[in-house]
DRENRO-96960 format. One record per residue: residue in one letter; x, z, y of N, C-alpha, C in turn. Coordinates in steps of 0.1 Angstrom, whole numbers, padded with zeros to 4 digits, always signed. Each point is the difference from the previous one (the first is absolute). Last residue first. Layout:
<lotis>
aXZYXZYXZY/...
</lotis>
This chain:
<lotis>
x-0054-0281+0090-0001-0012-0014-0011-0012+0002/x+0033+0046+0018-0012-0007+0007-0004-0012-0006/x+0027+0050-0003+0003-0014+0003-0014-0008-0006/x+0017+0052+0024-0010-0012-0008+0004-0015-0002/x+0036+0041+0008-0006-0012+0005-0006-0007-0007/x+0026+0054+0007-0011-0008-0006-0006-0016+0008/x+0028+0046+0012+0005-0016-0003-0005-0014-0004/x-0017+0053+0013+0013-0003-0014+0002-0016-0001/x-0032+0006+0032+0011+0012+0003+0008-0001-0011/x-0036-0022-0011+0009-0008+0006+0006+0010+0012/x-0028+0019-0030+0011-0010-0012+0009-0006+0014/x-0032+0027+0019+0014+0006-0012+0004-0008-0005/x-0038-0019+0022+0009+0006+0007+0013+0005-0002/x-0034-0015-0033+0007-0010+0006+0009+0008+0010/x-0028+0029-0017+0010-0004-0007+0012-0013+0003/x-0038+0016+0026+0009+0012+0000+0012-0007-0007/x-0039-0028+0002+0010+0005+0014+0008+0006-0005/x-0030+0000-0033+0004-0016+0007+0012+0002+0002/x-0032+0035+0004+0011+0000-0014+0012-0006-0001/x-0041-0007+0028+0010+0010+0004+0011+0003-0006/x-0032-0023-0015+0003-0009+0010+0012+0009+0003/x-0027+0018-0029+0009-0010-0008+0003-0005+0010/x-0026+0028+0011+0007+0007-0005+0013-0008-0002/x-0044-0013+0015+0007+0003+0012+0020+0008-0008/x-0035-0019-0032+0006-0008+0011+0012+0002+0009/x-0031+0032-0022+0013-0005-0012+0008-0011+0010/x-0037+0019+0019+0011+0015+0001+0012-0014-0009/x-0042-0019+0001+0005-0004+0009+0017+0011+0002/x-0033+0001-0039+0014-0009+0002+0002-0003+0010/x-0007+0048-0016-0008-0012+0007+0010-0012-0002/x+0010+0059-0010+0001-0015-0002-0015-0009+0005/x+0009+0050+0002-0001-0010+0012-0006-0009-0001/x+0005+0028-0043-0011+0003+0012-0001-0005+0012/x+0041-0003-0031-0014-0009+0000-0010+0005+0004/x+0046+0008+0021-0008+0008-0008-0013-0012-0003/x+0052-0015+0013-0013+0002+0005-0007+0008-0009/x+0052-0017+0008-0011+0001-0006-0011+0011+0007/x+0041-0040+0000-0005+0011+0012-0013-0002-0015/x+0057-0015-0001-0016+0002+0000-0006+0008+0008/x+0051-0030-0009-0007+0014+0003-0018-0003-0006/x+0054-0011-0014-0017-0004-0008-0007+0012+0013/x+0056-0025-0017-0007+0013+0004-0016-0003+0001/x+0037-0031-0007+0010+0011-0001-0011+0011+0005/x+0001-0054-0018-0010+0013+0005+0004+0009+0000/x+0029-0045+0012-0001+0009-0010-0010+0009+0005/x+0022-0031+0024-0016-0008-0005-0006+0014-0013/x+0043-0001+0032-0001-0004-0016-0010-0007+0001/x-0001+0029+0032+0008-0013+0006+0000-0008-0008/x-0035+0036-0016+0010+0004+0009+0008-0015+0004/x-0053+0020-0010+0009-0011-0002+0015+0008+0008/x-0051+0013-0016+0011+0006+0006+0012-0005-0002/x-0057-0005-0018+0017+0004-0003+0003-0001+0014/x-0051+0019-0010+0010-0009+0002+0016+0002+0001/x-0055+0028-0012+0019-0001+0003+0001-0013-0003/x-0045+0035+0002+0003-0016-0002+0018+0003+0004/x-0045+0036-0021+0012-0005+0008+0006-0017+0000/x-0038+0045-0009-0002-0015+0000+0013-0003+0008/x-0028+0044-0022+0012-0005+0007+0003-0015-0002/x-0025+0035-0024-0003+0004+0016+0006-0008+0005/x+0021+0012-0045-0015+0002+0005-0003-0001+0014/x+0046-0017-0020-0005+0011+0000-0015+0002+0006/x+0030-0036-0019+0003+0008+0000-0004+0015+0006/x-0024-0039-0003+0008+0005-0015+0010+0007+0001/x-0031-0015+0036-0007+0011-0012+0010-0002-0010/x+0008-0039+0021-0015+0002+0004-0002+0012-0009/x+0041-0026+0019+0002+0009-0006-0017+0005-0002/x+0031-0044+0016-0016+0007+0001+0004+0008-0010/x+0036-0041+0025-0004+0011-0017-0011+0008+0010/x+0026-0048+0015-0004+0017+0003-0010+0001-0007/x+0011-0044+0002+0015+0009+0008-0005+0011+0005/x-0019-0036-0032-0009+0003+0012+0010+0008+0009/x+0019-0017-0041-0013-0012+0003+0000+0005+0018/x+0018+0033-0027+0016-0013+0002-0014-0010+0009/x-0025+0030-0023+0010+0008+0013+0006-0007+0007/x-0021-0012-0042-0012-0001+0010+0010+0005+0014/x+0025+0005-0037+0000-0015+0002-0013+0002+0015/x+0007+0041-0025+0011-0007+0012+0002-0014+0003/x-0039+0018-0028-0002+0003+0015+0015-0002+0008/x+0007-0014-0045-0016-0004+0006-0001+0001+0014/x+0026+0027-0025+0009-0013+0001-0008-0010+0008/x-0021+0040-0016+0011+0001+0009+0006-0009+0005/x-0026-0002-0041-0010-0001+0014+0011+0006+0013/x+0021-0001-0042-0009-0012+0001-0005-0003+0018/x+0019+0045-0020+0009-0009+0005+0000-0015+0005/x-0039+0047+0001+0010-0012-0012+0007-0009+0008/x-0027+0031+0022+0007+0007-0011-0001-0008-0012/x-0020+0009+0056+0006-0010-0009+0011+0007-0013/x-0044+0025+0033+0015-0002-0002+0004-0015-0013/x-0045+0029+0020+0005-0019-0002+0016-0001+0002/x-0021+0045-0015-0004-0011-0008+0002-0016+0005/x+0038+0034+0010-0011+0001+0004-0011-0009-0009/x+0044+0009-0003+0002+0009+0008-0014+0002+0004/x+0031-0016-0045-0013-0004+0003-0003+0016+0012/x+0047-0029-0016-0006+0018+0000-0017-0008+0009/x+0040-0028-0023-0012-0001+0008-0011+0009-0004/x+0060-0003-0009-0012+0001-0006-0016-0001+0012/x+0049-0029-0012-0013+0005+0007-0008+0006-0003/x+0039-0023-0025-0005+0014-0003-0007+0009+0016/x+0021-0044+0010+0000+0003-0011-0002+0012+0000/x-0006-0020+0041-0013+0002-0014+0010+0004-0014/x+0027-0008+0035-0008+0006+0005-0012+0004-0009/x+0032-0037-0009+0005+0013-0001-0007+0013+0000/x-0019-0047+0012+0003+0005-0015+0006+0014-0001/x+0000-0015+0044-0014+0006-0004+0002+0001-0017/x+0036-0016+0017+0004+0013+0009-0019+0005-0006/x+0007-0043-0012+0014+0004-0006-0002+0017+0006/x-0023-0036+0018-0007+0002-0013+0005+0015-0009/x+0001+0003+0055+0003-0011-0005-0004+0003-0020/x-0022+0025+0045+0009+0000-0009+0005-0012-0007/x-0045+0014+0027+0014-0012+0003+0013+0005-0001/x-0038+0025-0015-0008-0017-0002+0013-0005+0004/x+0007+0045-0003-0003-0003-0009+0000-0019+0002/x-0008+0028+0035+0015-0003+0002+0000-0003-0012/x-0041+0003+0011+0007-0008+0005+0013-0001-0001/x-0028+0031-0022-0006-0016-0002+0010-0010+0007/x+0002+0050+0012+0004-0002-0013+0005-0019-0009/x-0030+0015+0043+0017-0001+0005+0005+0000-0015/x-0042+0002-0004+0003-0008+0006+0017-0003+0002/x-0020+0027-0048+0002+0006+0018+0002-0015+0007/x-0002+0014-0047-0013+0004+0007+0001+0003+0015/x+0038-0023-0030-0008-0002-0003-0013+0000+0004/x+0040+0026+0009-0001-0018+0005-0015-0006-0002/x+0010+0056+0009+0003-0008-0008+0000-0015+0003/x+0020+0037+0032-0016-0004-0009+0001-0010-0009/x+0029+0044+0029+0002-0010-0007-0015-0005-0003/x+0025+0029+0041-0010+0004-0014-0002-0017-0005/x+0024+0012+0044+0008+0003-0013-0008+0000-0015/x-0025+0006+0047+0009-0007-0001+0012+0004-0014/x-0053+0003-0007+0011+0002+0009+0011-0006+0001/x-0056+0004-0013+0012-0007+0001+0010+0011+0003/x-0053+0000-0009+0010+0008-0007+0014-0009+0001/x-0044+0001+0033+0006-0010-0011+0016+0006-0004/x-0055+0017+0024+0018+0007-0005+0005-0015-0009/x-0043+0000+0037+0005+0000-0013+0015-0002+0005/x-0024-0001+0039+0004+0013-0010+0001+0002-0010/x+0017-0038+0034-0010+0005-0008+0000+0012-0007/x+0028-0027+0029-0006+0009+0007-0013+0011-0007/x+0051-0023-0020-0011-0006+0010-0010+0012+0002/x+0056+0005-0014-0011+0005+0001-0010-0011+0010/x+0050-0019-0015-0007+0011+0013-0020-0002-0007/x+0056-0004-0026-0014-0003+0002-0005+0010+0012/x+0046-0020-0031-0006+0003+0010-0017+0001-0002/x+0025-0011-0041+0014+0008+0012-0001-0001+0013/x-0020-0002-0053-0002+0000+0012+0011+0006+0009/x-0008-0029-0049+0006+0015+0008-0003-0002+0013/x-0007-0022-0052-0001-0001+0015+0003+0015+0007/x+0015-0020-0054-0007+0009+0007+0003-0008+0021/x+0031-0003-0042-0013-0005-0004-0010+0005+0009/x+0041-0002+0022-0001+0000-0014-0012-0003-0001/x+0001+0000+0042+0004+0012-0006+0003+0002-0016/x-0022-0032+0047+0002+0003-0008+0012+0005-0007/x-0031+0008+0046+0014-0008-0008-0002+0004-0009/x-0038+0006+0044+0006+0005-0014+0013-0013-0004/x-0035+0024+0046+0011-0011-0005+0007+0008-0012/x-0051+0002+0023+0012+0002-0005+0011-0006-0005/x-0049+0021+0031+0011-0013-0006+0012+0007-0009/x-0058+0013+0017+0017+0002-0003+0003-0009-0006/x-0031-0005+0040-0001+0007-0017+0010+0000+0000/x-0018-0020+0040-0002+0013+0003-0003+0008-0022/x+0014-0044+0026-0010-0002-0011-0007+0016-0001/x+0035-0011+0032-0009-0014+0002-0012+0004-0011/x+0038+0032+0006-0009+0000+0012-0013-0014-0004/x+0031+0004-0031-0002+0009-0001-0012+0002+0009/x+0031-0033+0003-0010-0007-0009-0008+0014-0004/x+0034+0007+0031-0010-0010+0006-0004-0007-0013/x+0029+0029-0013-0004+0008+0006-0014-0009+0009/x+0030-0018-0031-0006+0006-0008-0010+0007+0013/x+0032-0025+0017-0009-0010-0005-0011+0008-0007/x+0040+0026+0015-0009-0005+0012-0009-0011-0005/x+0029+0010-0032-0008+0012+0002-0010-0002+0013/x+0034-0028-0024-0012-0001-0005-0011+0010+0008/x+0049-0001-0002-0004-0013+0005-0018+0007+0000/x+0024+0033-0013+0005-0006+0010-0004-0008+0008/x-0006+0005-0048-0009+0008+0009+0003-0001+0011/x+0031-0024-0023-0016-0007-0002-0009+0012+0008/x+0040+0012-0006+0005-0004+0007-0020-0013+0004/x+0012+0035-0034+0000-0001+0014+0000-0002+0011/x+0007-0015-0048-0016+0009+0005+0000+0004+0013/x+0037-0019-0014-0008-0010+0001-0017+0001+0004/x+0038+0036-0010+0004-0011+0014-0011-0013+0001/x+0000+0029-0041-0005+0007+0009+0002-0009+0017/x+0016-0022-0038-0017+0001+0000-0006+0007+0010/x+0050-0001-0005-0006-0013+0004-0017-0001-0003/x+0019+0038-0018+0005+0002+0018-0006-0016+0004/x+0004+0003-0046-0011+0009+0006+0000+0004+0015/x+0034-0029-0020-0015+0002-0006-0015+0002+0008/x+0052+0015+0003-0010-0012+0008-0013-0005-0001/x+0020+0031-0029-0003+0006+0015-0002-0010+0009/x+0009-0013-0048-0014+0007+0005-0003+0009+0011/x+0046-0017-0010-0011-0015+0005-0016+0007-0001/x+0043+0033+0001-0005-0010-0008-0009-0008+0010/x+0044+0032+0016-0014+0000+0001+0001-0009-0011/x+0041+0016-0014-0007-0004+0010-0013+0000+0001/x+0053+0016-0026-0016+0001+0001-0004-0005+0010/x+0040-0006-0031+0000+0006+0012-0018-0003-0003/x+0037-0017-0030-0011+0008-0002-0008+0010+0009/x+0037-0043+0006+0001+0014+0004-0006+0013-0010/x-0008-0046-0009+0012+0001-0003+0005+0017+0005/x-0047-0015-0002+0006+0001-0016+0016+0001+0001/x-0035+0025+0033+0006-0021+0002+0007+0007-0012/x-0052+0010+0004+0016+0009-0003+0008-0013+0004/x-0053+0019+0019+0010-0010-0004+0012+0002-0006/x-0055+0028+0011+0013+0001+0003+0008-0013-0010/x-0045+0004+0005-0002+0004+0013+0018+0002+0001/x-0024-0013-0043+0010-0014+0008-0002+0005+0015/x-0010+0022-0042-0009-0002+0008+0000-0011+0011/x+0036+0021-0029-0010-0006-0008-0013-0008+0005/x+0032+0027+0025+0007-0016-0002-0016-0008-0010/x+0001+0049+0014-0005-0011+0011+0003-0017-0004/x+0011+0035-0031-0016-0003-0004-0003-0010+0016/x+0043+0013-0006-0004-0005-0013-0012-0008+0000/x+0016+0036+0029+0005-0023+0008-0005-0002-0012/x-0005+0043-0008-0008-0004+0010+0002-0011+0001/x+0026+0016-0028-0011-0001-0004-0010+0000+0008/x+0047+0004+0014-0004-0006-0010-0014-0009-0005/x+0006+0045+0026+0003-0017+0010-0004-0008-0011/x+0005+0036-0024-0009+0000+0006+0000-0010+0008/x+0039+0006-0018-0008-0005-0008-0016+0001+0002/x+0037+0015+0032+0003-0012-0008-0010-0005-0005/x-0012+0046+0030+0010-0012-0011+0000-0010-0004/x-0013+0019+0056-0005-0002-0020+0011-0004-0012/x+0000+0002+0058+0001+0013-0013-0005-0001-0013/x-0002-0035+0038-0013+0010-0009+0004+0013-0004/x+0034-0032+0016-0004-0001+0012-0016+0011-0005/x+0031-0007-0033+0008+0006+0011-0008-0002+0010/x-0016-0024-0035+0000+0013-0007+0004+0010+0011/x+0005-0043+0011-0018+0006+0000+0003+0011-0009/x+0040-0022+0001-0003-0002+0013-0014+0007+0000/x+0015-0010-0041+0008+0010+0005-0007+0005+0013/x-0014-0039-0023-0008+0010-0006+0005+0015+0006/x+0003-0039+0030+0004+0000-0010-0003+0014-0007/x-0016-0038+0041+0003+0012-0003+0004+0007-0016/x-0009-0045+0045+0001+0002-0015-0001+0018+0000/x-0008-0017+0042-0004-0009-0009+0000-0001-0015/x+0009+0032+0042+0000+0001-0009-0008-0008-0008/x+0002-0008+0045+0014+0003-0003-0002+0005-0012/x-0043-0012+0015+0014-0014+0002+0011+0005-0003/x-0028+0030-0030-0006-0002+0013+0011-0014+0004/x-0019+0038-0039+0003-0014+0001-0004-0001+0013/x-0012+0037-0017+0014+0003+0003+0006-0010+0004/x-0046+0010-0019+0001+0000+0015+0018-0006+0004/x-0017+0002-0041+0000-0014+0005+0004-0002+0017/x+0001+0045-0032+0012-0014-0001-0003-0013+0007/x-0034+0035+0005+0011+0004+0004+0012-0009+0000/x-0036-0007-0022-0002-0004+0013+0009+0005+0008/x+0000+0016-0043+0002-0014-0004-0001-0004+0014/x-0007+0043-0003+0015-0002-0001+0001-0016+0000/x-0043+0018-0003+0007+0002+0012+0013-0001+0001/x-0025-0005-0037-0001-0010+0008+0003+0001+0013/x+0010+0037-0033+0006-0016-0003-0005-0008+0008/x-0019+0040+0008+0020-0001+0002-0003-0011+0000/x-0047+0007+0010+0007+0000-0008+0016-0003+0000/x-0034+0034+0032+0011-0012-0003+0002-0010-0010/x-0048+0033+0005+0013-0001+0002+0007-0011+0005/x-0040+0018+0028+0002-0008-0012+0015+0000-0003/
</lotis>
């Protein structure tokens, strides 16, 4: 596959930032790249625009931007939660013998950023890095439901509710509905709407905050389901999550 220059020059200039080169001046990167003037130029242009690069207005020197923390503070947070989470994910894996998963949310969208395979030979179309919608998914439901008014307003604006299955939810009404039912009972049901065959349950994922900083689940092929399977499922679920949250600092408080 090709290169493309330009974006390889642009990662190029960011690479260049390090503890002794803090700033860098349009001169300084043209002589450390070989590039001219005006090309540099118009690369910090479009990094600055994007806020991955900073200018100090009195020098006009160049620096990292605030969207490399950004995004480096998401990726450290994702990490750092699989970390935690993984020996919990792994014995809630053995316990229920399905797949689990640990998902964050992602802009408008859920994301997965662990999962161990259950024993069954239904295929559940996941991966790590593959995105699902909010709306037709458990883990979706949950990090959605405890949002504050202000961060879910945002979120629904211009939501669109892609119909994934016929019992998928697809109006904004009956959405708001099932995240109240969520907030009530503290774990979302995904029954077939997101994908045929498939019965999932997720709970939140407390960090020291009290904040829901993540959503695992375990889903099941509905050819198992039973409500004793749903039980043994949701107990376990329980566990795991309580367990993680209070590895992340987390303390139920007690009313």
């Amino acid at each position: 596959m090709p290169i493309i220059q330009s974006v390889a020059r642009a990662l190029t200039i960011l690479d260049l930032f390090d503890d002794i080169n803090r700033e860098l001046s349009i001169k300084d990167i043209s002589l450390k790249l070989d590039l001219n003037k005006s090309t540099v130029h118009s690369l910090l242009k479009t990094l600055k625009e994007y806020g991955y690069i900073s200018q100090n207005n009195e020098t006009n020197d160049y620096s990292l931007g605030w969207k490399l923390y950004e995004r480096g503070h998401l990726m450290v947070s994702q990490m750092d939660i699989r970390n935690v989470a993984r020996v919990h994910l792994e014995k809630l894996n053995e316990k229920t013998n399905q797949t689990v998963h640990l998902v964050t949310l992602l802009g408008k969208e859920a994301i997965y950023i662990d999962k161990i395979d259950g024993h069954s030979v239904l295929v559940i179309y996941s991966r790590i890095g593959k995105r699902v919608p909010l709306h037709s998914s458990g883990v979706g439901k949950v990090l959605a439901a405890f949002l504050d008014d202000q961060q879910l307003e945002s979120l629904l604006d211009g939501y669109i509710f892609e119909k994934r299955t016929e019992k998928t939810i697809v109006s904004n009404q009956r959405f708001m509905e099932e995240l109240a039912q969520v907030r009530e009972r503290g774990y979302a049901l995904d029954i077939e709407e997101n994908e045929p065959g498939v019965i999932c349950i997720a709970m939140p994922v407390y960090d020291f905050s009290g904040e829901v900083i993540a959503t695992v689940s375990v889903s099941t092929p509905t050819s198992h389901y039973s409500e004793e399977l749903e039980k043994r499922n949701f107990q376990c679920l329980k566990e795991c999550t309580e367990e993680i949250s209070a590895s992340l600092g987390y303390k139920k408080i007690v009313v």
